[in-house]
C-alpha positions in Angstrom: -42.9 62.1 -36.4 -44.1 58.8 -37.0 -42.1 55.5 -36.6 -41.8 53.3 -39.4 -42.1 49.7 -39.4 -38.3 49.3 -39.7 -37.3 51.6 -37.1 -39.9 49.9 -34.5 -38.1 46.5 -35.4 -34.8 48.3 -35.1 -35.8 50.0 -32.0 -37.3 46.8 -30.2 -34.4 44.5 -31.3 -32.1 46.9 -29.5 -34.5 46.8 -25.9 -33.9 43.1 -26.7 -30.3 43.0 -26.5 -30.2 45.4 -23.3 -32.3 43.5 -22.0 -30.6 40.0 -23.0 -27.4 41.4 -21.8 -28.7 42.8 -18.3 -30.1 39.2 -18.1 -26.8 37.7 -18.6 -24.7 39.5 -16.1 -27.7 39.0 -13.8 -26.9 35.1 -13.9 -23.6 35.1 -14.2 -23.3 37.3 -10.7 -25.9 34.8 -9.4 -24.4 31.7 -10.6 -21.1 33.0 -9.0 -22.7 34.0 -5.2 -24.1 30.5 -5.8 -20.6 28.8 -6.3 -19.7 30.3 -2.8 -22.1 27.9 -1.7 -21.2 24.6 -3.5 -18.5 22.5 -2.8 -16.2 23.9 -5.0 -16.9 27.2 -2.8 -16.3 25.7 0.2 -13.1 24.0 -0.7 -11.7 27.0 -1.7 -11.8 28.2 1.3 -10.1 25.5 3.1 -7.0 26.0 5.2 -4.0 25.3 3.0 -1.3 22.8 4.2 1.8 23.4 1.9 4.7 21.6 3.7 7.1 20.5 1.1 10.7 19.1 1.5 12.4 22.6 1.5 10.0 23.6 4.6 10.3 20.3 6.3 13.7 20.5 6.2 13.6 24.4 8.3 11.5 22.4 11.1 14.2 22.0 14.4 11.7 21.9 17.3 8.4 19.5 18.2 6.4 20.4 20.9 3.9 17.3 21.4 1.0 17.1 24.6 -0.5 13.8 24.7 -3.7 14.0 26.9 -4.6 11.5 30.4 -6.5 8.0 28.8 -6.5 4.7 29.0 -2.6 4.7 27.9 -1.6 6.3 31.2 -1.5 10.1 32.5 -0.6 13.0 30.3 2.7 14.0 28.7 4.9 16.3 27.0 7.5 15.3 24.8 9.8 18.1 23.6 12.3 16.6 20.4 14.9 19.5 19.4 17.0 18.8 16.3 20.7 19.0 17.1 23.5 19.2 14.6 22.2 16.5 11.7 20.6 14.8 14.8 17.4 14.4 16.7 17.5 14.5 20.2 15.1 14.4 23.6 14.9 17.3 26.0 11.9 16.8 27.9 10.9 14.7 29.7 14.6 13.4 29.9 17.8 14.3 27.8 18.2 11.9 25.9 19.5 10.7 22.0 16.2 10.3 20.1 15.3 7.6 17.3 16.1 9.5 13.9 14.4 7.3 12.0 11.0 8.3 14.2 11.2 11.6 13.9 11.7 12.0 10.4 8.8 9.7 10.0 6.5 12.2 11.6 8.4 15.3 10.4 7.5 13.9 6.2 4.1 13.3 7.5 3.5 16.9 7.3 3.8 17.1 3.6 0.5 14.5 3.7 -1.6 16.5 5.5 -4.4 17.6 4.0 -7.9 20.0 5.2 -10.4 17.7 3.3 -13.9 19.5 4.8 -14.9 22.2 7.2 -16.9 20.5 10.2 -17.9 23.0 12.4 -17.1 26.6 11.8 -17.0 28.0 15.6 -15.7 27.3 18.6 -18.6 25.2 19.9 -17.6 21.6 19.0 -14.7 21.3 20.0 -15.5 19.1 23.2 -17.4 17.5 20.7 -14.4 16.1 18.4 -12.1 15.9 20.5 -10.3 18.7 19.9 -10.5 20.5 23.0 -7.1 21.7 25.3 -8.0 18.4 27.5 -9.0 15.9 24.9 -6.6 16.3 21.9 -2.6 15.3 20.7 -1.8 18.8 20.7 1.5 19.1 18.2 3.8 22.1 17.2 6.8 22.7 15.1 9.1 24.9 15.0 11.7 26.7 12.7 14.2 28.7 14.7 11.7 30.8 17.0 8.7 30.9 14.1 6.0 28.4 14.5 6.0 26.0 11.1 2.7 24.4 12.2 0.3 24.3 14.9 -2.3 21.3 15.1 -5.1 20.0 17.6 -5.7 16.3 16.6 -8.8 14.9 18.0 -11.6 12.4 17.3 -10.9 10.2 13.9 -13.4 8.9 11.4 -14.7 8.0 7.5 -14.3 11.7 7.6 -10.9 12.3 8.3 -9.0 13.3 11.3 -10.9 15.9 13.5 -8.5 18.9 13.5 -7.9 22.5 14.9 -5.6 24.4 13.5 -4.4 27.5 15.8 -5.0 30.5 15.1 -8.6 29.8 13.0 -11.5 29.3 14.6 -13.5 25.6 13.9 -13.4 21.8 13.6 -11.5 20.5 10.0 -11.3 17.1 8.7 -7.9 16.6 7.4 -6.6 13.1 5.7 -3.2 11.8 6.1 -3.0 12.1 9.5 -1.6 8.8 11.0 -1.9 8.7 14.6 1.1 6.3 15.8 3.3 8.6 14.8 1.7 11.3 17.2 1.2 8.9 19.9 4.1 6.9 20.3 5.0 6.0 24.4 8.7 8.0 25.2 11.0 4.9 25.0 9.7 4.4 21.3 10.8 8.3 20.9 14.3 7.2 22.4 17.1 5.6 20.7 17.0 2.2 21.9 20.3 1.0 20.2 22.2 -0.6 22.8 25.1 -2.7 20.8 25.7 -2.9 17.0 28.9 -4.5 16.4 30.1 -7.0 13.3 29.6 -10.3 14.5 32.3 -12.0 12.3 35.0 -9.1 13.8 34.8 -11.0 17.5 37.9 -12.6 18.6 36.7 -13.4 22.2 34.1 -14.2 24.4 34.3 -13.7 28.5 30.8 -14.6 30.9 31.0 -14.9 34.6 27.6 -16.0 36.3 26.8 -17.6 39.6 27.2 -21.0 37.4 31.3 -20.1 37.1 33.4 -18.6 33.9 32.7 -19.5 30.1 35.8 -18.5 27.8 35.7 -18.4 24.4 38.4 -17.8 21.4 38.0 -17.9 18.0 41.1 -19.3 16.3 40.7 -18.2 12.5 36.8 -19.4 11.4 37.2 -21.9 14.8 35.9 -21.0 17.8 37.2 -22.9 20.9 35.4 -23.4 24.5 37.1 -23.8 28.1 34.6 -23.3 31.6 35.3 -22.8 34.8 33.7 -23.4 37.9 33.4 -21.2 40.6 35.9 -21.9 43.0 37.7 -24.1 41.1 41.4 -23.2 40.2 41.8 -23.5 36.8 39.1 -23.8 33.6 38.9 -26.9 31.3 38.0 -27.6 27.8 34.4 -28.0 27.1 33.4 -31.6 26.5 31.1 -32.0 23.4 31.5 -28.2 22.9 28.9 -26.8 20.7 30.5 -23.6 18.2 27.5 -22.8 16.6 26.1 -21.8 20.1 28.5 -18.9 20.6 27.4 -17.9 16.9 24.1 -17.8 18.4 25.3 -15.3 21.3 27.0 -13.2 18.8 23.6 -12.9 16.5 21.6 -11.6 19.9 24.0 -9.6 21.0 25.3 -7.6 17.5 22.6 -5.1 16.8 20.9 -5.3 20.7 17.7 -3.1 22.0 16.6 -1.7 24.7 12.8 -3.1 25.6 12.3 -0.6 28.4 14.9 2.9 30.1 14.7 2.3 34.4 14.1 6.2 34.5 14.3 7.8 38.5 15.7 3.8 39.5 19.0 3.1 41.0 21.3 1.3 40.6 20.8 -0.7 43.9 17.3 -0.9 42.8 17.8 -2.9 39.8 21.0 -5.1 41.4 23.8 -3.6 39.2 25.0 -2.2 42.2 26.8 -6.1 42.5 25.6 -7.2 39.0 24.9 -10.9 38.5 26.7 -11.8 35.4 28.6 -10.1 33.4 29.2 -10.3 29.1 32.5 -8.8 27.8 33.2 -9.4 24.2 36.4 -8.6 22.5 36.6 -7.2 18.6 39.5 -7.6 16.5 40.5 -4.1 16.5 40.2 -4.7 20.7 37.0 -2.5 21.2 35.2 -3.9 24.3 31.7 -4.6 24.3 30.8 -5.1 28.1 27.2 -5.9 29.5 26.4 -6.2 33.0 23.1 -8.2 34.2 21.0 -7.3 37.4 17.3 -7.8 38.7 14.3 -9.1 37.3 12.6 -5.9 35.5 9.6 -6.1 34.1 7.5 -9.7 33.6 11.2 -11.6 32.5 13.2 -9.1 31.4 16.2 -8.3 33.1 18.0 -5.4 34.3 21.2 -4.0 32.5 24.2 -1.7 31.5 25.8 -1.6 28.3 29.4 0.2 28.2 28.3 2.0 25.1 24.8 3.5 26.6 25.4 5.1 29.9 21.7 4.2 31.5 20.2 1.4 33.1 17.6 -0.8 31.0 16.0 -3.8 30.1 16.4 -6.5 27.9 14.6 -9.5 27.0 14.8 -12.4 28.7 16.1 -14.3 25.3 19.3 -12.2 25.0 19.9 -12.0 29.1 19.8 -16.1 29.2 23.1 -16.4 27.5 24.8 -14.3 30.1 23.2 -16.4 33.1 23.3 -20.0 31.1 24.5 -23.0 32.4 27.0 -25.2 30.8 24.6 -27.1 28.7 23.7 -24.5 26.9 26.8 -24.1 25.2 27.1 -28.5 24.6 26.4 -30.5 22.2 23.3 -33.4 23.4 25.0 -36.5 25.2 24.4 -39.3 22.6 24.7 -41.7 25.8 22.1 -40.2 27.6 20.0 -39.4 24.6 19.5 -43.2 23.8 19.9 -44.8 27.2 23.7 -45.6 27.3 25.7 -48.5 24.9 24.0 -51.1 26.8 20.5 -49.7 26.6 21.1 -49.9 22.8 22.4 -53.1 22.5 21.3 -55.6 25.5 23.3 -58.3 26.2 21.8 -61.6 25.2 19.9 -63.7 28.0 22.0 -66.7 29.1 21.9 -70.2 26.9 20.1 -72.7 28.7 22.7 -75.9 29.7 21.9 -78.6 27.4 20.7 -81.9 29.0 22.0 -85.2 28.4 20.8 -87.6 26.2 18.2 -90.2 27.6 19.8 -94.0 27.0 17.6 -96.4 24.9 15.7 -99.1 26.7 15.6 -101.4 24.4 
């Protein structure tokens, strides 16, 4: 039977729409294999970092392997939380700094895997982040690893990153490398003193110079020295106050510089310290330093009776306990302008008057 007009437009208007609507899935399946390809693509397949404060807060270990360069030789630094605290276990056992930790414990929640670099295994000499070559860090929760990073080579990029357990080279941003790298005292809890300064009732040093004692007396503090291997200690002529502030202030909140790890104590002299600090607090808490060797460049040598190791402090704080009188005086007013005489010369000596000549005339 023959087709009408109508029913060959019907008819081809519906090989249209089949048509149209093959067409349309057609693209839409290629426009999504393309999207695979894009950016968008790639970063949805990105390695996601989700570290928030609950997570953070599970973390109790840190494993971190800094590799040989110009900083020195390799290392391994091993931080274990232990109550509310942070301590060191390895190399040494040690109290750790808090505040250092938790700095590089937040910068997890940062983190972030920015662009894929190299999908295999091949650059990793390349970026640095290679066994040999790369800050190699791991945390813990309990006996799960929390996170597991190889840090290498940094750049307008990003960081260069492995992550364990995936194969390739990420960028990640957020990554701040001090807090990876930092030398073992800086991991340490340097915190040698911290004390009120306004609570001390007493002062005490004994040096080679002889015995400085000091007593506050309400808001007055009061000076007597002694010489060694004299019987008895005098008042302090033009005794200075404010310079025993001054001691207080360096000595209230004091820092290690430096820890004198696999040293003795005949190697650093505090086997027969040279001077000795002991300040007394109101409620009669001793603070007690003892001074020995040269350390490193001017520092000195020490023990603190709150920090059972030997260190070294700055050459600033360490000259109080080795000063000389002087130090703790007022400047000599005579000597500073040359003496009363020096000041005020004595006149030069009138000439006699002569007598007068008798007129000739």
């Amino acid at each position: 039977m023959a087709l009408n007009t109508d029913q060959k437009l019907y008819i081809a208007v519906g090989v249209l729409a089949v048509m149209g609507g093959a067409l349309y899935f057609q693209n839409k399946k290629q426009k999504e294999e393309a999207v695979t390809y894009s950016a968008e693509g790639r970063s949805a397949e990105l390695p996601k970092l989700d570290y928030n404060d609950e997570a953070i807060k599970k973390i109790d270990k840190i494993v971190i392997n800094t590799p040989a360069g110009d900083a020195g030789k390799a290392s391994e630094v091993t931080l274990e939380k232990k109550g509310e605290e942070w301590a060191i276990t390895k190399p040494v056992s040690a109290k750790a700094n808090d505040s250092n930790v938790k700095s590089l414990v937040d910068n997890l929640k940062t983190l972030k895997v920015s662009e894929s670099i190299d999908p295999s295994k091949d650059g990793y000499a390349k970026y640095g982040v290679s066994d040999d070559k790369s800050v190699h860090a791991v945390f813990y929760k309990g006996k799960d690893t929390a996170a597991d990073f190889y840090f290498g080579d940094g750049g307008t990029r990003g960081q260069m990153t492995r992550i364990a357990g995936r194969d390739g080279v990420w960028a990640i941003k957020g990554y701040s490398s001090y807090l990876y790298s930092r030398e073992l005292k800086d991991w340490r809890d340097r915190t040698l003193l911290k004390f009120d300064d306004a609570k001390a009732k007493s002062v005490d040093i004994k040096n080679e110079n002889g015995e400085f004692v000091f007593t506050r007396d309400g808001d007055k503090w009061n000076g007597k020295f002694k010489k060694a291997k004299t019987p008895a200690a005098k008042e302090i002529e033009r005794f200075d106050p404010e310079k025993v502030k001054d001691l207080l202030r360096a000595y209230k909140a004091l820092s290690a510089d430096n820890f004198a790890d696999g040293k003795s104590s005949a190697d650093t002299g505090l086997d027969k310290p040279s001077a000795t600090l002991t300040i007394v607090l109101e409620d009669g808490a001793k603070k007690v330093l003892e001074l020995g060797k040269t350390a490193e460049g001017s520092n000195k040598w020490a023990k603190v009776s709150d920090f059972n190791e030997i260190v070294s402090i700055g050459s600033w704080n360490a000259d109080w306990v080795t000063a000389e009188l002087s130090k703790f005086q007022k400047p000599d007013d005579k000597k500073k302008d040359g003496g009363a005489a020096a000041a005020a010369p004595e006149p030069a000596p009138s000439m006699p008057m002569m007598p007068a000549m008798p007129d000739e005339h």
